[in-house]
C-alpha positions in Angstrom: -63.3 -24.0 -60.0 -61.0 -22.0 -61.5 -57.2 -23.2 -62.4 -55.7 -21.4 -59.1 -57.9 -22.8 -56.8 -57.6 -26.6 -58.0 -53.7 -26.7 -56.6 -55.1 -24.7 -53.1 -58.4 -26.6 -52.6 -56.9 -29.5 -50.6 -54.4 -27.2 -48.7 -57.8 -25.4 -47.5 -59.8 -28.2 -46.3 -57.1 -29.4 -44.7 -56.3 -26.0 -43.0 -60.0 -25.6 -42.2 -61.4 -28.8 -41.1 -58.6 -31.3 -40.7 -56.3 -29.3 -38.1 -57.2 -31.9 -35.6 -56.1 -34.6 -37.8 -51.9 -35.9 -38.4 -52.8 -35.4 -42.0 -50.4 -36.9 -44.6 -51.6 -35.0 -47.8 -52.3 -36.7 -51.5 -51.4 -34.6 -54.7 -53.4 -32.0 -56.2 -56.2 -33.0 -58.7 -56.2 -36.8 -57.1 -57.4 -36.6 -53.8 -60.3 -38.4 -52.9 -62.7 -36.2 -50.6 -64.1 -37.3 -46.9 -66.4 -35.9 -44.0 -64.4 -33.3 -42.2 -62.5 -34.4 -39.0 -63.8 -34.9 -36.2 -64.7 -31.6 -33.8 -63.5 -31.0 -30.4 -64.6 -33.8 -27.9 -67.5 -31.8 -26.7 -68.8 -30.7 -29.9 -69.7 -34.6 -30.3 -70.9 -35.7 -27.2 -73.2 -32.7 -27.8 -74.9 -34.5 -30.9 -77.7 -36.6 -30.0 -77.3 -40.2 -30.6 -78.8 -41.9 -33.6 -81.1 -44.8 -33.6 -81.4 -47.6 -36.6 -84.4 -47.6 -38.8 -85.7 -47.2 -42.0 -84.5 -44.1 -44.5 -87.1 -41.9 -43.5 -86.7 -42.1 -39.8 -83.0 -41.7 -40.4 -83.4 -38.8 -42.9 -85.7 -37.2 -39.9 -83.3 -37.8 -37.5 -80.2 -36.5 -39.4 -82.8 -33.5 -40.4 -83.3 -32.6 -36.6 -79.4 -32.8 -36.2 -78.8 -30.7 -38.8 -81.3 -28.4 -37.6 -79.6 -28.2 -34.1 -76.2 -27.7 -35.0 -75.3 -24.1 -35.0 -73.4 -23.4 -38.6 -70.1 -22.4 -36.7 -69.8 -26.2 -36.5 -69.4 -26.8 -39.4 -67.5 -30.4 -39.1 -70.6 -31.7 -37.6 -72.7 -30.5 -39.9 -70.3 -31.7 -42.6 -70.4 -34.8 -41.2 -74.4 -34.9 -40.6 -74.8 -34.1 -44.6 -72.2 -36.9 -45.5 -74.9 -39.5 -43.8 -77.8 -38.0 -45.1 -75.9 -38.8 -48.3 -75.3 -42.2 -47.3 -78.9 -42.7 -46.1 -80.5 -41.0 -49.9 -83.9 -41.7 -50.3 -87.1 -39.5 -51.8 -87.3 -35.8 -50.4 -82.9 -35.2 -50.0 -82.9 -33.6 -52.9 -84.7 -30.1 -51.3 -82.7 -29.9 -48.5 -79.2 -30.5 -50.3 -80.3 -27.9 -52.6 -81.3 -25.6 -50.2 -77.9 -26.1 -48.4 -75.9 -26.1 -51.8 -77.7 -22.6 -52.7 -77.5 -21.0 -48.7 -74.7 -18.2 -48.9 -74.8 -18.1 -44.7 -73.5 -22.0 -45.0 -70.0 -23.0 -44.2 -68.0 -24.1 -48.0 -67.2 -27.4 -47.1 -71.4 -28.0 -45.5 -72.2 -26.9 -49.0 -69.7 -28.3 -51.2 -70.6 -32.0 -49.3 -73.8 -31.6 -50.6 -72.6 -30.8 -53.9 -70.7 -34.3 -53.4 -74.3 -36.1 -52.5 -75.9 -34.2 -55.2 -73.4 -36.1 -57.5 -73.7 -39.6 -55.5 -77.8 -39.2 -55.7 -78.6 -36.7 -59.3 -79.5 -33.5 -59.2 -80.5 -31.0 -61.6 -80.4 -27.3 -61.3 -81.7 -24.1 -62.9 -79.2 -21.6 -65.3 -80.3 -19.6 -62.9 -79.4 -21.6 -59.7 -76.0 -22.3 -61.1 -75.6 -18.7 -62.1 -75.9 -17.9 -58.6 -73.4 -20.0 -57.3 -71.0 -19.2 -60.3 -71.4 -15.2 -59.4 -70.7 -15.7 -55.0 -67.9 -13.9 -53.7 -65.9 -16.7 -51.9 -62.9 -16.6 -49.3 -59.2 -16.9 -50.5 -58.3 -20.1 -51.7 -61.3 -21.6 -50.6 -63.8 -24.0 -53.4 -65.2 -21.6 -55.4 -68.5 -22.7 -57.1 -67.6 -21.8 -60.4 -69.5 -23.2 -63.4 -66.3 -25.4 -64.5 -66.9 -27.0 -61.1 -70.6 -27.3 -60.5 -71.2 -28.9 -64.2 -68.9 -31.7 -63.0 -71.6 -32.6 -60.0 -74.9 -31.3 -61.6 -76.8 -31.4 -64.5 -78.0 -28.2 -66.1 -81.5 -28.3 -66.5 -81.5 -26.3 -69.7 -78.9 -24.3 -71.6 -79.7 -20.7 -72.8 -77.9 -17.4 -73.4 -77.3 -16.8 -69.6 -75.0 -19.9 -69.3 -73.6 -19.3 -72.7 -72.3 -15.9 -71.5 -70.6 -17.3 -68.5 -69.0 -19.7 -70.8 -68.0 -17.3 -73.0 -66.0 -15.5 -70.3 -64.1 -19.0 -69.1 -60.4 -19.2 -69.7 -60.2 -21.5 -72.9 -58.0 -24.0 -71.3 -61.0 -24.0 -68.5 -63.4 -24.4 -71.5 -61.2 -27.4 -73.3 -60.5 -29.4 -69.9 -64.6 -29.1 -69.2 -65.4 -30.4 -72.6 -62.9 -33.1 -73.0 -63.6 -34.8 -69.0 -67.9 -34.2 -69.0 -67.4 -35.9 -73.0 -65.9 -38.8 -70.8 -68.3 -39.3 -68.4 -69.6 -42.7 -70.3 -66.0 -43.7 -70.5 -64.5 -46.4 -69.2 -60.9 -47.0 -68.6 -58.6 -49.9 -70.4 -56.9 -51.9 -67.6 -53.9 -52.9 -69.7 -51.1 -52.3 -68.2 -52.2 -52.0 -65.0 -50.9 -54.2 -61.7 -53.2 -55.8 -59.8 -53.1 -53.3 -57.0 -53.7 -50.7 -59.8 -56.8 -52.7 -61.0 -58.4 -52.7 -57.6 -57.4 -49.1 -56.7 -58.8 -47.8 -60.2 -61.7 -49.8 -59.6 -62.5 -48.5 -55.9 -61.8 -45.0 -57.4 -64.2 -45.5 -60.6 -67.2 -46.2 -57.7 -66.2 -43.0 -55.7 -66.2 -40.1 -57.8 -68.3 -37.8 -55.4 -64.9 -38.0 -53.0 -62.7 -36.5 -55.6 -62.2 -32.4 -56.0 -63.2 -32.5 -59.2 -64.5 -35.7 -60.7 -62.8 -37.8 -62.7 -65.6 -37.6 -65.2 -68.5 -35.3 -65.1 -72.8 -35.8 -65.1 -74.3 -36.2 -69.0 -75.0 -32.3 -69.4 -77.9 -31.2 -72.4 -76.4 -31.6 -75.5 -76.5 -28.2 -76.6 -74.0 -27.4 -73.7 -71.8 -29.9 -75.4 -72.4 -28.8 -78.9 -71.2 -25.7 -77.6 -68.3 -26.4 -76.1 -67.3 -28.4 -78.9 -67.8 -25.5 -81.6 -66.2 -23.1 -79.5 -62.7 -25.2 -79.2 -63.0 -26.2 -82.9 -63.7 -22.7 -84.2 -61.7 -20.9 -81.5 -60.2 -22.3 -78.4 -58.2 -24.6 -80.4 -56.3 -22.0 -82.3 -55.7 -20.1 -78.8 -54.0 -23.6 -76.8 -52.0 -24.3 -80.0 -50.6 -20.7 -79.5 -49.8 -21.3 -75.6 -47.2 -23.9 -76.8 -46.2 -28.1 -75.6 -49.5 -27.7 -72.7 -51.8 -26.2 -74.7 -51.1 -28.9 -77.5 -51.4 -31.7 -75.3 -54.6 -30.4 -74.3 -55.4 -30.1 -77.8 -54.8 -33.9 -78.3 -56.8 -34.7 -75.1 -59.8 -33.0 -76.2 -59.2 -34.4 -79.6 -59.0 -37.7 -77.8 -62.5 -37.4 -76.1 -64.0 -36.8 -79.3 -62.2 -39.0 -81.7 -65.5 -40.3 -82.6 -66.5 -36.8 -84.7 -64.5 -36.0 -88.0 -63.1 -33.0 -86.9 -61.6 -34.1 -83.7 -60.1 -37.1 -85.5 -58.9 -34.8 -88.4 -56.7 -32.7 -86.1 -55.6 -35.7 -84.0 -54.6 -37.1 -86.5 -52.3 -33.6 -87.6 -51.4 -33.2 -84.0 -50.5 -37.1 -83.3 -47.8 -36.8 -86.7 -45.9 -33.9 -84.8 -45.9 -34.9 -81.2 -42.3 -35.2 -79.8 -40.9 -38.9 -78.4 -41.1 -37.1 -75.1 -45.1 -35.9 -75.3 -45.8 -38.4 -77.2 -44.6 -40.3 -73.8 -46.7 -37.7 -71.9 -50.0 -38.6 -73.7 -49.4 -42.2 -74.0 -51.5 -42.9 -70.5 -54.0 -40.8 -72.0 -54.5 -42.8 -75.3 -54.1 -45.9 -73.6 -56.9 -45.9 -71.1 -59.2 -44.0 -73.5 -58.7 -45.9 -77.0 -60.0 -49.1 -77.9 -57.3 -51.4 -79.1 -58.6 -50.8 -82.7 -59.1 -47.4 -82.6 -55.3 -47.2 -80.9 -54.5 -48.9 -83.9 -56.1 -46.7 -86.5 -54.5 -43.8 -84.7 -50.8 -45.1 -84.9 -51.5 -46.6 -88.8 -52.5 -42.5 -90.0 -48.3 -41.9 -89.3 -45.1 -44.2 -90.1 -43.0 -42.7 -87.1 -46.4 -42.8 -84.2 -46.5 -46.4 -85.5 -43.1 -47.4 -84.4 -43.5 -45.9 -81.6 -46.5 -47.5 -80.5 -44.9 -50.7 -82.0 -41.6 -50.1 -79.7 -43.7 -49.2 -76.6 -45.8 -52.8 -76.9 -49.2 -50.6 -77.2 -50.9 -52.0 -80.3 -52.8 -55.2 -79.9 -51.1 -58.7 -80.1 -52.0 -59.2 -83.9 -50.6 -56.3 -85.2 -47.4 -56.9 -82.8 -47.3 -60.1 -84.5 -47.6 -58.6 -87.9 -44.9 -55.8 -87.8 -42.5 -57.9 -85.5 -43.3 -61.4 -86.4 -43.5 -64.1 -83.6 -39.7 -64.3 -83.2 -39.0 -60.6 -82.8 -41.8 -60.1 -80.9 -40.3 -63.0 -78.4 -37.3 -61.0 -78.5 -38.9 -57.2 -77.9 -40.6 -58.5 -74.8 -37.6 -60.1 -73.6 -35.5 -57.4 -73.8 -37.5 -55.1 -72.5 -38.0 -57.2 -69.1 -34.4 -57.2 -69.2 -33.9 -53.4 -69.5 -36.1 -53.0 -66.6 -34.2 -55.7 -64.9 -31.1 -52.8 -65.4 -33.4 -50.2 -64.8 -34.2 -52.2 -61.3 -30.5 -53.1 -60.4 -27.8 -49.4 -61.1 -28.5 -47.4 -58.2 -29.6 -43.6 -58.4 -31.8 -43.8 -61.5 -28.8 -43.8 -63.8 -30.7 -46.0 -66.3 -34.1 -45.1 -67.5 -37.1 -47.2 -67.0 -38.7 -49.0 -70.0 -42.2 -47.2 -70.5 -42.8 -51.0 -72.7 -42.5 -52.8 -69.4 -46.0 -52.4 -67.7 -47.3 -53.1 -71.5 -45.0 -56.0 -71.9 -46.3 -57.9 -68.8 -49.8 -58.2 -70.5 -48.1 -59.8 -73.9 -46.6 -61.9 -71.9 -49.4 -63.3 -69.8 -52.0 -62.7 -72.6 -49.6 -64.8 -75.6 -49.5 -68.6 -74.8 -45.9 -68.6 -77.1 -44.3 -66.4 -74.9 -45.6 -67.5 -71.8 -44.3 -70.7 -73.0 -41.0 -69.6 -74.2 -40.3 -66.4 -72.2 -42.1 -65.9 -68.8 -41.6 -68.7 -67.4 -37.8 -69.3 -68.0 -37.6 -65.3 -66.8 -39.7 -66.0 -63.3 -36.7 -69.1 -62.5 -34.1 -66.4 -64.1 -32.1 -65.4 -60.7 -30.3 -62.8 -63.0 -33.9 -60.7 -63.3 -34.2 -58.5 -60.6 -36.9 -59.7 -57.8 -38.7 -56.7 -58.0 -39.1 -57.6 -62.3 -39.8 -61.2 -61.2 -42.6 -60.0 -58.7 -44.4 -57.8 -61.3 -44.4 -60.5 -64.0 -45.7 -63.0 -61.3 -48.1 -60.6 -60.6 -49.5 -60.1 -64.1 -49.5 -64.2 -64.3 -51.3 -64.6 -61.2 -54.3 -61.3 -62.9 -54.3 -63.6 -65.7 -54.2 -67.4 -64.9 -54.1 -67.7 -61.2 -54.0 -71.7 -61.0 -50.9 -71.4 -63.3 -49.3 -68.9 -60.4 -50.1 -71.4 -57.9 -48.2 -74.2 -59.3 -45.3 -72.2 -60.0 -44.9 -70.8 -57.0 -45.7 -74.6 -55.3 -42.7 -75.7 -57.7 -40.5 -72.3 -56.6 -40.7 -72.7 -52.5 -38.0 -74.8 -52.7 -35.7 -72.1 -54.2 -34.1 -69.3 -51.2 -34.1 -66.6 -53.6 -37.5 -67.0 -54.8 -38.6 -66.3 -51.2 -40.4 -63.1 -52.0 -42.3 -64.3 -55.1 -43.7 -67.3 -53.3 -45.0 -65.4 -50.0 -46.4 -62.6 -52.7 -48.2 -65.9 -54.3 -49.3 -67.2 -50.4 -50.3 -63.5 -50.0 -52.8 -63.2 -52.3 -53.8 -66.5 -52.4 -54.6 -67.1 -48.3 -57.1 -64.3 -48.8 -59.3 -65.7 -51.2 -58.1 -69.4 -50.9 -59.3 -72.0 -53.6 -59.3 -75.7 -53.2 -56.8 -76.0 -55.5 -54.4 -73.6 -53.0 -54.3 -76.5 -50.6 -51.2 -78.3 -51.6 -49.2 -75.0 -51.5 -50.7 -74.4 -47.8 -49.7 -77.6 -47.1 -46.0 -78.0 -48.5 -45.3 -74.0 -46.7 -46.8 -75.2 -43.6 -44.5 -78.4 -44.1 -41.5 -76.6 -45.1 -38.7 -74.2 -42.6 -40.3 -70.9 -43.4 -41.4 -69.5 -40.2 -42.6 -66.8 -41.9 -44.8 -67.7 -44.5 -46.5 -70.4 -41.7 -49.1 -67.2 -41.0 -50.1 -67.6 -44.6 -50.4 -70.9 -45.3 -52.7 -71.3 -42.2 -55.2 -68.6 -42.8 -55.6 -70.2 -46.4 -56.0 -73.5 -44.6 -58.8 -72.3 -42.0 -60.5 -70.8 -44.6 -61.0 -74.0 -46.4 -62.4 -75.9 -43.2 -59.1 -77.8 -42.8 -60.1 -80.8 -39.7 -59.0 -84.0 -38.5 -57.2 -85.4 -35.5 -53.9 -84.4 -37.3 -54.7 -81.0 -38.0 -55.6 -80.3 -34.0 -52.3 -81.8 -33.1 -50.2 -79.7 -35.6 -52.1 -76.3 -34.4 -51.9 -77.5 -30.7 -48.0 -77.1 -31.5 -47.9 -74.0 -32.8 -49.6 -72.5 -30.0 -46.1 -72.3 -28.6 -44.4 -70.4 -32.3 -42.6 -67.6 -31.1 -44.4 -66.0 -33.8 -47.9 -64.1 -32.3 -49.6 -64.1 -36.1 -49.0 -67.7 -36.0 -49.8 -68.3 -32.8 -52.8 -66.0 -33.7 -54.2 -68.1 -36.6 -53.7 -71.7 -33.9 -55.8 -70.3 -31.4 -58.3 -69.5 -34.5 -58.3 -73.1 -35.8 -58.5 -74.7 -32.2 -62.0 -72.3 -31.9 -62.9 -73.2 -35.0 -62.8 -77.1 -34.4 -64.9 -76.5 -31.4 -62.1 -76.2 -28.5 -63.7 -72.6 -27.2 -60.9 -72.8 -24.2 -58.5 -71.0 -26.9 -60.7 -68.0 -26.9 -58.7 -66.5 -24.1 -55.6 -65.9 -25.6 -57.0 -64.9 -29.0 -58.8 -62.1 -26.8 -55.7 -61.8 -24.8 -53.8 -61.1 -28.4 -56.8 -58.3 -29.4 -56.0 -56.7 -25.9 -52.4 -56.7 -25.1 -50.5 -57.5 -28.7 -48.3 -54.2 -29.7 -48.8 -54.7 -33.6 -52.0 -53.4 -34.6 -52.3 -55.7 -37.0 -52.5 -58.6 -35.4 -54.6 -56.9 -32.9 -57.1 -56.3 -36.0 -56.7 -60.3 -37.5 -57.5 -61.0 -33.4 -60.6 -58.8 -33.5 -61.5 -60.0 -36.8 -61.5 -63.7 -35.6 -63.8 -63.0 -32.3 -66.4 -61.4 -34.9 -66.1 -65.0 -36.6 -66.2 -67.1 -34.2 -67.2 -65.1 -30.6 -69.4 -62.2 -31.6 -71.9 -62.1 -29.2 -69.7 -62.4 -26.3 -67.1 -60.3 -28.0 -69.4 -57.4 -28.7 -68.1 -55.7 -25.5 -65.2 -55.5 -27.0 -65.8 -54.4 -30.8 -67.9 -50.9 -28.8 -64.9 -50.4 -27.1 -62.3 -50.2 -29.8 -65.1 -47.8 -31.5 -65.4 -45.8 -28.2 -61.4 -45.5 -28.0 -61.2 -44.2 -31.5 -63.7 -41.8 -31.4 -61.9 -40.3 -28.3 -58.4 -40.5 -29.7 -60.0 -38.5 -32.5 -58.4 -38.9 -35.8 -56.4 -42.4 -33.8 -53.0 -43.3 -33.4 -53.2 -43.9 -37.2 -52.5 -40.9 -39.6 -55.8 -40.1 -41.7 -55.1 -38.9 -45.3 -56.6 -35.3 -46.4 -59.3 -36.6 -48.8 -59.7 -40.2 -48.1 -61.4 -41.8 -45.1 -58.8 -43.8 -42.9 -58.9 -45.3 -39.6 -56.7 -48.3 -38.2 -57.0 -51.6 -38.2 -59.0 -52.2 -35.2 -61.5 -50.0 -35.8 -62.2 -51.9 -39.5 -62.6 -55.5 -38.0 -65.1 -53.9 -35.2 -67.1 -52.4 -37.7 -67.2 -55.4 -39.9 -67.9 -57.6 -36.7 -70.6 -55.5 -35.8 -72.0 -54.9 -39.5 -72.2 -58.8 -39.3 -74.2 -59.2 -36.4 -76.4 -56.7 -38.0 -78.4 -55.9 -35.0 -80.6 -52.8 -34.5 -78.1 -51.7 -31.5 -75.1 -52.6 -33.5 -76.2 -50.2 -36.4 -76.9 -47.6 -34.6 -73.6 -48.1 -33.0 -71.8 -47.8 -36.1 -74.4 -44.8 -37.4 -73.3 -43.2 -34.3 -69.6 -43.9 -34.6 -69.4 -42.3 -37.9 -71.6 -39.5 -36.6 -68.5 -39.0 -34.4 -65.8 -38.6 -36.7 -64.7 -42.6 -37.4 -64.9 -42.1 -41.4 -64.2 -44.9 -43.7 -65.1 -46.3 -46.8 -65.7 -49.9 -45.3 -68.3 -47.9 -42.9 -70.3 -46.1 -45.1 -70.5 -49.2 -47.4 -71.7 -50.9 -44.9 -74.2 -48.8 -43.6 -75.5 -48.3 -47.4 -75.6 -51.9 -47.6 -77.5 -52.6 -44.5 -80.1 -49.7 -45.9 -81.0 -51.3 -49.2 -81.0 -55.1 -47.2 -83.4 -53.2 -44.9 -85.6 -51.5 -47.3 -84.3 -51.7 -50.7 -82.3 -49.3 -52.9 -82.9 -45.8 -52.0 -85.6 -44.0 -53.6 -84.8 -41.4 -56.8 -86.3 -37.9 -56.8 -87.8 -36.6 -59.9 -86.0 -33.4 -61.2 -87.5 -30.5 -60.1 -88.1 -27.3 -62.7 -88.2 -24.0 -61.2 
């Protein structure tokens, strides 16, 4: 895909397939990709209904859908190839080809089976991919250039036609290809991550086929890369250097991909000495996720002024911290860095500048028993450290020792102003409760805090709290004015056996407002009522699919539906029936799309049958 189509490409899809859809778009370059919305209400009810059963039968099914569907529809069809995806298997690789190479297809039918031909492995011809590469496309829309197939498919075999085409690429097009497909066995560093980070970059890692252009690209034949490479070192790298600050920093990001081969080290080396404070700030993300802490370290020791820098910004690992800074003034760097973000946090309208050290110096200090010792803790009771600061460090302690996170916030609920921190704490810990939680359950179900009641009871059920005393105390807060409390009593009161509180935990999955706890009420009656429930999980799946995109805003690229539409499919995934399968097949079939469906329905497949078959590479 060439540079001026990358910013249009979501603006496209969304104008072609998601006008149906209040879209809420993602930046360009970061956008996870979906199945198309959903078509006009009788476009769907036109598709036959699927039926559960092993790969084949599904692939036959999907097959004779596909075959049915006139092209002008091309959201079912989009969404007919997304399942065949999902459903894999020996013999998909034909007909994804054959739609991937069909001219007469809709762009977004053919570029989601480029996106299964990444999720299963394909390889193509020079010649195939020449074709594509050569089409005449419409304005703005995915063109299948060769700097965009080559992140989806591997070249069978590189030759003088593919050379050519190379030849003729922009060289910033050439240095971006070489530099993300020489990363495609790389794996990103989590340091300075948050937790949410972690788990977002880790959901993001599994899904490359949903992105625009992959994060990483498909191993290509090593002469293709040898190429590449030669042609920046000999050429392209003399023309980006010319272009000015961009094409430098591209420079040091190829550079970076290939550190392991003298040359590129040579220049990055070169390069790295005259990067400004401010790129050097622009590349740090870059050298951060894609060095090893030793090779980070042999970068920064090649250059006295990139040293202290990577010494001020808390990059280099803890032993050579401790060896420039000593223990002391490495006690005092992290210190004062969490208080500059503390500043940063607290002056209104950005007026002081944000520590780039901070997110770096949360790992030193969870990672280094001395300053955990000496520093973190005294800074979590410090009142004077902005909440926000407090909350990030308590959320790099709870990444990093989570019992230790536990106890402190067990010793903090006491405290008014360390409210936030300790529901944060009950947060994470009520959804994946430990033994060791119960005590904190206990004292917050004990304590004044309304609030944090919800929390502290879910962590409790999940741990099979019982016992006369335990009835009593949920029989009372049937009555909370709260409904999420009342919510998890009615729960508990199933759960020890008294089924006459299923009524009002229906009643909340009916009639509460807040779709939230209308989706903690469905997800309950999967737990504890799902055959007598089920009724009730088709419905919510029926409303959505006639609401469409549902009362709940779908973003551009990544799958999205509410609440209540998540705890039905994971009540009916659970049953695991025949009928509820083909329920859910069919409900994504309609336009429900989300990640927690298709996993499931891939998970069911390999329980069913096993692992989907691979197809052997075909040469033409």
């Amino acid at each position: 895909m060439e540079r001026g189509a990358w910013a249009s490409w979501g603006g496209w899809v969304c104008a072609r397939s998601m006008a149906p859809l209040r879209c809420m778009a993602l930046p360009a370059l970061s956008q996870p990709v979906s199945p198309a919305g959903p078509d006009s209400a009788s476009c769907v009810s036109s598709l036959r209904p699927l039926v559960w059963s092993s790969r084949e039968s599904l692939r036959a099914q999907l097959r004779s859908l596909l075959d049915e569907t006139p092209r002008e529809s091309a959201d079912s069809r989009c969404r007919i190839v997304w399942l065949l995806g999902i459903v894999g298997g020996a013999g998909l690789h034909p007909l994804l080809k054959s739609l991937l190479l069909d001219p007469r297809e809709d762009p977004l039918v053919r570029d989601m089976a480029l996106r299964a031909v990444l999720k299963h492995g394909m390889t193509l011809s020079a010649r195939e991919l020449l074709q594509l590469h050569e089409e005449a496309v419409e304005p703005d829309a995915p063109s299948f250039k060769l700097s965009y197939l080559l992140f989806f498919v591997r070249l069978e075999d590189f030759g003088a036609d593919i050379e050519e085409a190379l030849a003729r690429m922009d060289p910033g097009d050439r240095a971006r290809l070489l530099s993300r497909l020489r990363g495609c066995d790389r794996r990103r560093s989590l340091a300075g991550l948050s937790q949410r980070q972690r788990v977002v970059e880790a959901l993001l890692e599994s899904n490359q086929f949903r992105f625009p252009v992959p994060q990483h690209g498909v191993p290509q034949p090593p002469a293709l890369m040898e190429w590449l490479f030669a042609r920046w070192n000999s050429c392209d790298r003399q023309l980006l250097e010319a272009q000015g600050p961009s094409g430098r920093l591209l420079n040091v990001n190829v550079a970076l991909a290939l550190r392991e081969r003298p040359e590129a080290w040579t220049h990055l080396v070169e390069w790295s000495r005259e990067l400004t404070a401010e790129q050097l700030e622009d590349v740090e993300v870059w050298m951060v996720w894609r060095q090893s802490p030793d090779a980070l370290a042999g970068l920064t020791g090649t250059s006295p002024s990139l040293r202290r820098w990577a010494v001020e910004t808390l990059l280099l690992p803890l032993s050579d911290l401790l060896a420039h800074l000593g223990e002391d003034g490495l006690l005092r760097r992290l210190e004062r860095v969490v208080r500059m973000e503390s500043v940063a946090c607290t002056v209104p309208c950005g007026l002081v500048k944000h520590p780039r050290a901070f997110r770096y110096a949360r790992e030193v200090l969870c990672e280094w028993g001395e300053a955990r010792r000496r520093v973190l803790y005294r800074l979590l009771c410090d009142f004077d450290v902005a909440s926000s600061v407090r909350m990030e460090l308590l959320d790099a302690l709870w990444v990093r020792d989570r019992a230790v996170a536990v106890r402190w916030a067990l010793a903090a609920e006491r405290y008014p102003d360390n409210s936030l921190l300790v529901e944060r704490i009950l947060r994470y810990a009520s959804a994946n409760p430990l033994p060791a939680d119960r005590p904190l359950f206990l004292a917050v179900l004990r304590g004044p805090h309304e609030e944090r009641w919800e929390f502290a009871l879910k962590g409790l059920l999940a741990l099979g709290e019982s016992g006369a005393g335990w009835c009593d105390k949920l029989l009372t807060l049937t009555h909370d004015s709260s409904p999420r409390v009342r919510l998890q009593a009615f729960a508990g009161l199933v759960q020890q056996g008294r089924r006459e509180w299923l009524d009002p935990l229906r009643r909340l999955a009916h009639e509460e407002p807040d779709p939230w706890t209308r989706a903690e009420a469905l997800g309950w009656l999967g737990t504890l009522d799902a055959e007598e429930s089920r009724p009730l999980f088709l419905a919510v799946l029926a409303d959505a699919r006639a609401r469409g995109a549902g009362e709940f805003p779908s973003l551009v690229f990544f799958p999205h539906v509410s609440p209540e539409v998540e705890e039905a499919i994971r009540a009916l995934s659970r049953r695991g029936t025949e009928e509820d399968l083909s329920a859910l097949l069919n409900a994504s079939l309609s336009g429900c799309c989300s990640m927690g469906l298709d996993q499931q329905l891939e998970g069911h497949l390999t329980r069913y049958e096993g692992p989907p078959a691979k197809d052997v590479p075909e040469a033409v």
